[in-house]
BATIZA-929897 format. One line per 3 residues: number of its first residue (from 1); for each residue x, y, z of C-alpha. Coordinates in pm, 1 decimal, padded with zeros to 6 digits. Example, Ala and Ser with C-alpha at 12.3 -4.5 7.8 and 13.67 -1.06 7.14 Angstrom:
residues 2
1> 01230.0:-00450.0:00780.0; 01367.0:-00106.0:00714.0;
//
This chain:
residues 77
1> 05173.3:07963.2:11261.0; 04879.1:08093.4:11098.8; 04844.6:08187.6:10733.8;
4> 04650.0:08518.8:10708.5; 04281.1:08451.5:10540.1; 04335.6:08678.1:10294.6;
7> 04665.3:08555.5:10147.0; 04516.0:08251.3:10132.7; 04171.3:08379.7:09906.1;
10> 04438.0:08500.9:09660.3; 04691.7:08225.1:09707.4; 04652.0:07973.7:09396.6;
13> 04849.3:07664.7:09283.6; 05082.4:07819.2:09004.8; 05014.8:07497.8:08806.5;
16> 04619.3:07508.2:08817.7; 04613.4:07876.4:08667.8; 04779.7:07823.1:08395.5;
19> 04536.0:07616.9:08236.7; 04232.3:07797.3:08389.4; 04199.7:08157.0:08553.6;
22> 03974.4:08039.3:08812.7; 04136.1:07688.1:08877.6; 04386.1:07585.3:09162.6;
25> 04194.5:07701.4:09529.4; 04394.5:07577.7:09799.8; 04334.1:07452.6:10147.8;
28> 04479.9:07471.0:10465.9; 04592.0:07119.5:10588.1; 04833.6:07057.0:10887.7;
31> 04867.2:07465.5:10932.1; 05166.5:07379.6:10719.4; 05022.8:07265.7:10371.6;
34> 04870.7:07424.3:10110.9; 04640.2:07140.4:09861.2; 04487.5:07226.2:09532.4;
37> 04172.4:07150.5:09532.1; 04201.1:07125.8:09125.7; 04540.2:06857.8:09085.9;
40> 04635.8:06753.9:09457.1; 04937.1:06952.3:09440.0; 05086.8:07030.6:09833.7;
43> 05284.3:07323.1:09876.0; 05472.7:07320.3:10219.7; 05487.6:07605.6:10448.9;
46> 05833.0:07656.4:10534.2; 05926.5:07930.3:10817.9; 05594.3:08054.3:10770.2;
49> 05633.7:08110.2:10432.3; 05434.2:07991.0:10140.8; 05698.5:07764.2:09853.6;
52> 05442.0:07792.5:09536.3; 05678.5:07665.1:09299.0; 05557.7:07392.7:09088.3;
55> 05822.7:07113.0:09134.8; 05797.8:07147.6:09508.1; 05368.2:07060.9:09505.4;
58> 05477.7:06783.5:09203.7; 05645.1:06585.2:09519.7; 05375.3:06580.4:09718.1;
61> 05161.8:06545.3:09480.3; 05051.6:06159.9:09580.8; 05133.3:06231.8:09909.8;
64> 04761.4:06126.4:10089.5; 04663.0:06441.0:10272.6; 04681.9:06250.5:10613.8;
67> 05018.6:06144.9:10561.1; 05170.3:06429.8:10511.4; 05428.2:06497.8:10781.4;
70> 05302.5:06781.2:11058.6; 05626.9:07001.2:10963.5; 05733.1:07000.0:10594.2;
73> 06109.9:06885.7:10534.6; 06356.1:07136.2:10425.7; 06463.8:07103.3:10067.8;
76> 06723.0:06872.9:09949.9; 07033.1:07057.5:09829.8;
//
């Protein structure tokens, strides 16, 4: 799985620019992680498909980036 490098130029962590315009670039990690590079948020991948929502990068947030599991867990229901 490969996230497109375009999507991820515009891709930014919905937390970040709120506060700031030009806050919240993200990073690749794992091919399955997307990290602010503003607030250490991590945004899982999940079926190839980017889950921006804030709660979801809150718990991962002190998740260290080399712990974080090579496929992202589905959600708890």
């Amino acid at each position: 799985m490969s996230l497109s490098p375009e999507l991820l130029e515009i891709l930014r962590c919905p937390a970040c620019v709120q506060e700031k315009e030009d806050a919240g670039h993200l990073d690749l990690v794992k091919d399955v992680w997307l990290v602010c590079q503003t607030c250490g948020r991590k945004y899982p991948l999940r079926h190839e498909i980017p889950v921006m929502l804030i709660e979801e990068g809150d718990r991962w947030r002190n998740a260290p980036v080399d712990s974080l599991p090579d496929t992202p867990p589905e959600p708890v229901v």
